[in-house]
C-alpha positions as CSV (number, residue, x, y, z in Angstrom):
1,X,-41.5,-11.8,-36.8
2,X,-42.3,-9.8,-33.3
3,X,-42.0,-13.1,-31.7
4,X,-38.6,-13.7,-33.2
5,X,-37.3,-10.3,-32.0
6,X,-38.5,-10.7,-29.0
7,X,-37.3,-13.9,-28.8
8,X,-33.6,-12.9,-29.7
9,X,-34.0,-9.8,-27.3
10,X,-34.7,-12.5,-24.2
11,X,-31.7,-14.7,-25.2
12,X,-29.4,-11.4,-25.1
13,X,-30.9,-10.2,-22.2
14,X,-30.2,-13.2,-20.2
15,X,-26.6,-13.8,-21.8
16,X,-25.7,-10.3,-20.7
17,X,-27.0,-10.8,-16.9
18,X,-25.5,-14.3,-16.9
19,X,-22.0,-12.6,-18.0
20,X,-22.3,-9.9,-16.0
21,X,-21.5,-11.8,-12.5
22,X,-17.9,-12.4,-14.2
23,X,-17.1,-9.1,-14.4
24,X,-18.4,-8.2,-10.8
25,X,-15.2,-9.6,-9.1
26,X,-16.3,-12.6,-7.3
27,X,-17.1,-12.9,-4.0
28,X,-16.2,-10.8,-1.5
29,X,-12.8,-11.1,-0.1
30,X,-12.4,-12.8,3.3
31,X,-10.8,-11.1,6.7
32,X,-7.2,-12.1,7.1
33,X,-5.1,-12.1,10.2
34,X,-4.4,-9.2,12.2
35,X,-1.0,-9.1,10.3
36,X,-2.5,-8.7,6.7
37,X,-5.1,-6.0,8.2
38,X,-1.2,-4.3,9.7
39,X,0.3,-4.2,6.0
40,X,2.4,-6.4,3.7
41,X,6.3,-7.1,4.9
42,X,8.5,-5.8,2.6
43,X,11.9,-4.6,3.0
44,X,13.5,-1.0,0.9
45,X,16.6,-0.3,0.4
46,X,17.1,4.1,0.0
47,X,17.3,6.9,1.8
48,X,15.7,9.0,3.9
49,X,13.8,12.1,2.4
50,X,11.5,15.1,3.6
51,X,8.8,17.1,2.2
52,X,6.5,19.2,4.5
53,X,4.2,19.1,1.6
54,X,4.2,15.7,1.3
55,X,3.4,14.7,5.4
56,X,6.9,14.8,6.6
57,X,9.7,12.2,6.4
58,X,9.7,9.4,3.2
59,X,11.3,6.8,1.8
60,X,13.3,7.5,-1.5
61,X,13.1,3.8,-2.1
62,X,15.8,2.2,-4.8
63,X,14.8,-1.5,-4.3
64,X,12.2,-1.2,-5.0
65,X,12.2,2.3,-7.0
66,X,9.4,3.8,-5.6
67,X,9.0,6.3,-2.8
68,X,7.2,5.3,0.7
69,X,5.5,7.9,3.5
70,X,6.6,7.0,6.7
71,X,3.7,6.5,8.6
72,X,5.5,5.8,12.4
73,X,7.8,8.7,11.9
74,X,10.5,9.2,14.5
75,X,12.0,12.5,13.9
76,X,15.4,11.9,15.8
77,X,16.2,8.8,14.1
78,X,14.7,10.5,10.4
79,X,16.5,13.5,10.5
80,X,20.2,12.2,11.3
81,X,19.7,9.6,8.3
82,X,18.3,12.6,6.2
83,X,21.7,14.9,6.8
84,X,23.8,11.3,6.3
85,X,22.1,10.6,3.0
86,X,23.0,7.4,3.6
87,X,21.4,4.8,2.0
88,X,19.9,2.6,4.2
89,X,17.7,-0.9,4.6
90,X,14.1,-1.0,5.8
91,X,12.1,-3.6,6.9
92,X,8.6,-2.7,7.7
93,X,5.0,-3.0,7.0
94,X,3.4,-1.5,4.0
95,X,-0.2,0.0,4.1
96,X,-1.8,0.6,0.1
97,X,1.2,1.2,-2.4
98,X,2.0,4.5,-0.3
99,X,2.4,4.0,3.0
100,X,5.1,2.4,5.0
101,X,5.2,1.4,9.1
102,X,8.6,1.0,10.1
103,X,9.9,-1.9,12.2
104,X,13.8,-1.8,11.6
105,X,16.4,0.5,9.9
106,X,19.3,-1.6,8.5
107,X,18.6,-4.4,11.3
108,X,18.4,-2.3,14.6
109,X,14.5,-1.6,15.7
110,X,13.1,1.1,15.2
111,X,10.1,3.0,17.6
112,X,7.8,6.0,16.7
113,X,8.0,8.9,19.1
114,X,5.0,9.2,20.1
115,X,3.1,12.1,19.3
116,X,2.2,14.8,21.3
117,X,-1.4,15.5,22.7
């Protein structure tokens, strides 16, 4: 009877490990390009929002609905779009689901000021 229990304690044992490596998420992912280490393209149509509490100038976003910190944030450029509240399309990089690097504002480029030292 021990040697049955035992037995059947092995066998689950060793199922469990071998199911285990399923659930561990494969192998690891590989390096991409320079590009996908930069941030997904996407494009957002919105406007122009700012919260001091939130790191400065965002994207409202309403395609898609979801709101986007500016990462390369110009404050010229921002702040006449934010008293427009105009809505407005822009084409950049996204970083995580948060984060969003600029690279055109309703087709016309865009550029960072650079921040002071």
């Amino acid at each position: 009877m021990k040697k049955n229990i035992l037995s059947i304690v092995v066998i689950l044992s060793a199922m469990a490990l071998a199911t285990s490596f399923g659930f561990a998420g494969g192998p690891a992912p590989e390096k991409g390009s320079a590009q996908a280490a930069k941030g997904q393209p996407i494009v957002v149509t919105g406007k122009i929002a700012y919260m001091k509490q939130l790191g400065g100038y965002y994207v409202s976003g309403d395609v898609p609905a979801q709101e986007y910190m500016i990462e390369n944030q110009n404050p010229q450029v921002l702040e006449k779009l934010l008293k427009s509240a105009k809505v407005v399309k822009i084409e950049g990089l996204r970083q995580g689901a948060e984060l969003l690097i600029i690279e055109k504002i309703d087709g016309k480029p865009y550029t960072a000021k650079p921040t002071p030292k």
